[in-house]
C-alpha positions in Angstrom: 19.3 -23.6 2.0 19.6 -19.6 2.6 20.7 -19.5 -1.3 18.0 -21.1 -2.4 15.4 -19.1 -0.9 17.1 -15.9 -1.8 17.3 -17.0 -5.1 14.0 -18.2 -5.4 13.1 -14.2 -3.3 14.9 -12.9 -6.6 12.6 -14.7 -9.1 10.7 -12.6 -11.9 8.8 -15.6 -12.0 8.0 -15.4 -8.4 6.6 -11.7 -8.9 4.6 -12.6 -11.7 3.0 -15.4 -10.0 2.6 -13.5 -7.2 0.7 -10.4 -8.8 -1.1 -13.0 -10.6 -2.7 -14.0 -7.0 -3.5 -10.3 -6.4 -5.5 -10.2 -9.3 -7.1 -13.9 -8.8 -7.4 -12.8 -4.7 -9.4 -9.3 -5.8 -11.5 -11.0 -8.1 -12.9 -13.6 -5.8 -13.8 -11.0 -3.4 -15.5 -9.3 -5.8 -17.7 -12.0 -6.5 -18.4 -12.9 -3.2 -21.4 -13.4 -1.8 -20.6 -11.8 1.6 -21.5 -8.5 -0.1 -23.0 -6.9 3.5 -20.6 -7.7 5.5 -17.9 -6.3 3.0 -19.5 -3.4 2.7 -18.4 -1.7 6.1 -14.5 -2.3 4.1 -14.6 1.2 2.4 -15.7 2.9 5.7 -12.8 2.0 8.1 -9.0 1.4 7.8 -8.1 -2.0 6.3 -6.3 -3.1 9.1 -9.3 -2.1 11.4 -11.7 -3.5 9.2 -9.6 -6.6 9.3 -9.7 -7.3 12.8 -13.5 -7.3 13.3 -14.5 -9.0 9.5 -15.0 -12.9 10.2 -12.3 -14.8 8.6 -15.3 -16.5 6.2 -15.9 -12.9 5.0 -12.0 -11.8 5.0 -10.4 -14.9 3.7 -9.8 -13.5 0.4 -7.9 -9.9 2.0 -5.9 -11.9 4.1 -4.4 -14.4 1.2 -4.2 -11.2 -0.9 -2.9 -9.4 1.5 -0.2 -12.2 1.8 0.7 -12.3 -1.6 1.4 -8.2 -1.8 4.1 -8.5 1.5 6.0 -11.6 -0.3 5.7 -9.1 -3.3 6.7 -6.1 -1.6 9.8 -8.4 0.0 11.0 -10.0 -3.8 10.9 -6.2 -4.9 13.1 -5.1 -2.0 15.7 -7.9 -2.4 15.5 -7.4 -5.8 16.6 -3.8 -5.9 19.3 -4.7 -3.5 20.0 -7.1 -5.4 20.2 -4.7 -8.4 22.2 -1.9 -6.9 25.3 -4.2 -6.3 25.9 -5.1 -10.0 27.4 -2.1 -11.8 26.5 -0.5 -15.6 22.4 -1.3 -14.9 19.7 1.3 -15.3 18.8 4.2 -12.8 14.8 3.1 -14.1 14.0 -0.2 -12.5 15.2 1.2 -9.4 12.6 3.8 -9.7 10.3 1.7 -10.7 10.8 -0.6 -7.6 11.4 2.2 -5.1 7.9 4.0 -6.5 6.2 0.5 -5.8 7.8 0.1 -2.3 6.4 3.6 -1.9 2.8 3.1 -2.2 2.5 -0.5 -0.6 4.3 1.5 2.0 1.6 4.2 1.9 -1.4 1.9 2.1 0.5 0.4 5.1 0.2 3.6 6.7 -3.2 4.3 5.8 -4.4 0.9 6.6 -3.1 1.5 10.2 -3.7 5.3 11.1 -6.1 6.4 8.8 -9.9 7.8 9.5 -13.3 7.6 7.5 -16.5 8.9 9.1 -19.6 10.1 8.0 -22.2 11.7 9.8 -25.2 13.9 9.5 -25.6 17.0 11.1 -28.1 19.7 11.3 -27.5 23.7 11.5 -26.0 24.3 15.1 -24.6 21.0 15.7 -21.0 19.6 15.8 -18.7 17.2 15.7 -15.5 16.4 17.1 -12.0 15.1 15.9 -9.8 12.3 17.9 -7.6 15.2 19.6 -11.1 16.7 21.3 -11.1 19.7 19.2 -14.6 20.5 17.9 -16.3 22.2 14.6 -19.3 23.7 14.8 -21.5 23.6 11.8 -22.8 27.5 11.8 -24.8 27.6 8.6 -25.8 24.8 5.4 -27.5 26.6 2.3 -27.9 25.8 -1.4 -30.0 26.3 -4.4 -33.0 23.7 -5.7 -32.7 23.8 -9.0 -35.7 23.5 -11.6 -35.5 19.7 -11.8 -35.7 19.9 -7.7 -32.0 19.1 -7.6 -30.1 20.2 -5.1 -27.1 22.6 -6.1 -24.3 25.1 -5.0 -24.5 24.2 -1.6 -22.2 24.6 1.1 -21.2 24.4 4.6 -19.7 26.8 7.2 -17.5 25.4 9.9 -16.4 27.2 12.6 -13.2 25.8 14.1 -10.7 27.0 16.8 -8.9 28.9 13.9 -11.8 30.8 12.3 -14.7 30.1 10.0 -14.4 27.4 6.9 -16.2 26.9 4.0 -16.6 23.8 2.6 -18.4 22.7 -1.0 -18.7 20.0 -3.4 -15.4 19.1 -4.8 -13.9 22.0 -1.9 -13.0 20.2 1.2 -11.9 21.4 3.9 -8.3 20.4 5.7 -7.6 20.4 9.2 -4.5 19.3 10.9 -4.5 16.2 8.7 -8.2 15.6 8.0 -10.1 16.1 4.9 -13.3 17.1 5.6 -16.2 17.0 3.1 -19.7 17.8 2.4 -21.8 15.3 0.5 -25.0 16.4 0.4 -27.6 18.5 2.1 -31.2 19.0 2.6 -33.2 22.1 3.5 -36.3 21.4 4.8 -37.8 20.7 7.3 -34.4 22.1 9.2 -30.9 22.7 7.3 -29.0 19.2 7.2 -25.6 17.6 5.9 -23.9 14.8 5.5 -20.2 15.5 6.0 -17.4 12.9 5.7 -14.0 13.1 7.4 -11.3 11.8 6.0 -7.4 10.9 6.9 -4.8 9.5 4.9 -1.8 9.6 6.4 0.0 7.7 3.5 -1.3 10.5 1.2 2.1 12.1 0.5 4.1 8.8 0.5 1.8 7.6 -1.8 2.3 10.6 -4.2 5.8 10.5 -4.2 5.7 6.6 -4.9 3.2 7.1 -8.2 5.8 10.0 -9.5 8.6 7.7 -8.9 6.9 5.2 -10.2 6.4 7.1 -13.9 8.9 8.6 -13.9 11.1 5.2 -13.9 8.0 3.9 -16.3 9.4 6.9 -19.0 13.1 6.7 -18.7 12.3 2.7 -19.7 10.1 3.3 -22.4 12.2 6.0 -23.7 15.3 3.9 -23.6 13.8 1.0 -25.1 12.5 3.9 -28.4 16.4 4.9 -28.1 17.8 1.2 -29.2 
C-alpha cells in the first residue's frame, strides 16, 4: 500500500496532471462571476484573504491551492528520490529545489505579508504593526501641460531621519516597501501611499535563479548531445 502511493507520489504523470489543474483552477477564477468579492484578493495576504472569502467565492483557490501542495510534495519526493541514484544531473535538482523555493516563498508571503493603502494629506501619518510612526512632512509635483500630474514626491520623516519617496523610488523600512502612487495638490497636498511586505521576497529570488540556472545547464546539455 505505502509503495504504491510513493510510487504513484513519484509520477511525472502525476505532476503533469496536477499543473494541468493549476492552470484549469486559475482559469475558472478568472472567469468568475464573483469579480467584487475577489477583488479584496490583491489587497491582503492569501492566507488572510482566504479565511474571510466565502467558500462560493474561494472554491477555486482552495482546489488550486490543493493541487500546488500535492505538487510541491511529488517535487520533494522526487528530488529525494533523485539524489539516491548515482551518475544523474546536478540540473533537475536545481530545477526542483528553485521550484520548492518559490512555493515556499509565497507560503511565507501568504502568511506574514502586508498590503495597505491609504491616503494622506500634508501633516498626517501613519503607523506600522510595531507602533513606529511616519510622518508625511511635505507632497509636491509638477502639472504638466496636458494637466498631468508629474515628478512628484513624498517626504517621510521616520525615527531615523527624513525619506524621500517617488514614482518607481520606494522607500524601505525594516522590511516594508513603502510607495507613493499618486498625488493631488489642490485644494490641500494629498497622497496615496501603499505599504508593502514580502517576507518571501528573498526566498523567492533565490528560487527563480535556481530555478534558471538549472533551466540552462539542461538546455545546454541537451545542445551538447
Amino acid at each position: 500500500m505505502l509503495k504504491a502511493i510513493y510510487f504513484r507520489l513519484t509520477s511525472l504523470n502525476l505532476g503533469l496532471w496536477l499543473m494541468t489543474g493549476v492552470m484549469v483552477t486559475l482559469a475558472l477564477g478568472s472567469f468568475s462571476s464573483a469579480s467584487s468579492e475577489q477583488g479584496g484578493l490583491n489587497d491582503m495576504p492569501l492566507l488572510f484573504w482566504l479565511q474571510r472569502a466565502p467558500l462560493g467565492y474561494s472554491w477555486w483557490l482552495w482546489l488550486c491551492v490543493a493541487c500546488i501542495a500535492v505538487l510541491f510534495v511529488n517535487a520533494l519526493i522526487c528530488s529525494i528520490d533523485a539524489l539516491r541514484r548515482k551518475g544523474r544531473s546536478v540540473a533537475p535538482h536545481l530545477m526542483h529545489a528553485g521550484f520548492l523555493l518559490i512555493v515556499l516563498a509565497h507560503l511565507l508571503s501568504a502568511y506574514g505579508g502586508l498590503k495597505q493603502q491609504m491616503q494622506l494629506p500634508q501633516g498626517d501619518s501613519f503607523s506600522f504593526p510595531d507602533g513606529e510612526r511616519a510622518v508625511v512632512e511635505s507632497i509636491t509635483g509638477q502639472v504638466g501641460p496636458m494637466g498631468m500630474m508629474s515628478g512628484y514626491r513624498a517626504e517621510l520623516r521616520l525615527s531615523d531621519g527624513l525619506h524621500a519617496v517617488q514614482p518607481n523610488q520606494p522607500f524601505f523600512h525594516k522590511g516594508y516597501g513603502i510607495y507613493v502612487k499618486d498625488v493631488a495638490l489642490s485644494p490641500v497636498p494629498v497622497a496615496l501611499f501603499e505599504v508593502h511586505k514580502e517576507p518571501g521576497a528573498l526566498t523567492a529570488f533565490i528560487g527563480a535563479l535556481l530555478f534558471t540556472v538549472g533551466n540552462l545547464m539542461l538546455l545546454a546539455q541537451r545542445k551538447g548531445r
